[in-house]
N, C-alpha and C positions, 0 to 999 in steps of 0.2 A: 488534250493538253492539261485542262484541267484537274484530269482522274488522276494525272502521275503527279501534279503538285498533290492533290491530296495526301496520296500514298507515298510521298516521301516527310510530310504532315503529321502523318498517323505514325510512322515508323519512326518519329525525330519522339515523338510523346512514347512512344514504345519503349525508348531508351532511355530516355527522363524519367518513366518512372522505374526502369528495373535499374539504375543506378542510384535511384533513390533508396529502395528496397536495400539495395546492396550494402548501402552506408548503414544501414541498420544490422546487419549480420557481422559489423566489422567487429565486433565489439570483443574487446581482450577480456581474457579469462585469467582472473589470478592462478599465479604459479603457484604450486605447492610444492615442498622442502619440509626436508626433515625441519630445519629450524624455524619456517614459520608456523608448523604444526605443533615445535615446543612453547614458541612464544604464544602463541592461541592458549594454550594447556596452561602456562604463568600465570595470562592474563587472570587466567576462569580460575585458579586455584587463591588468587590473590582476592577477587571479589568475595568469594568462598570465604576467606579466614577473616574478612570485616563485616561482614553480616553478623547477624544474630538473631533469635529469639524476640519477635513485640513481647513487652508487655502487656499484661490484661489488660489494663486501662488504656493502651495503643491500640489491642487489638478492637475494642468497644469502639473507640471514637473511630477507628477506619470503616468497620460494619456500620457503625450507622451513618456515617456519610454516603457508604456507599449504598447502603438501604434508601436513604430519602434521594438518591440522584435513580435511583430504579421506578421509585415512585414519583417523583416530578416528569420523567419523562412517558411514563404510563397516562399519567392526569393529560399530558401534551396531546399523545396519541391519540387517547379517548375526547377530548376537545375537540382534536380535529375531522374525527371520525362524525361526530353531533351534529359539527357544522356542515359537513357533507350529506350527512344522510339529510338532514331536516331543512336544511336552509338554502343547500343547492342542490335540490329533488332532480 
């Protein structure tokens, strides 16, 4: 008596998770159309004509912000490297 409550136990969780599984495959795919493919191409043509050229002086101060965020997180690394190698043998 017991072996069939099991295995009607086991097959209720069988179906709990493939119904779970399931809700995850449900998932909608945007449509595509000519007009969302034109409106995509607007959007990116629109960005396109407001951009421009940094300047020199834009382009220095971006490199070296992004220089010293390469270098603080290298000093982090090697910090944490020290304290492992030396201090938690």
């Amino acid at each position: 008596m017991n072996t069939l409550a099991d295995e009607k136990n086991t097959n209720n969780k069988k179906t709990e998770k493939t119904t779970a599984s399931s809700a995850v495959g449900n998932v909608k795919m945007p449509e595509v159309s000519k007009q969302s493919i034109s409106e995509f191409f607007r959007k990116y043509l629109r960005v396109l004509k407001l951009a421009r050229r940094p300047t020199k002086d834009e382009f220095f101060k971006i490199s070296a912000v992004s220089a010293a965020g390469i270098a603080v997180i290298g000093v982090l690394g090697f910090i944490i490297y020290l304290v492992f190698h030396y201090l938690l043998p």
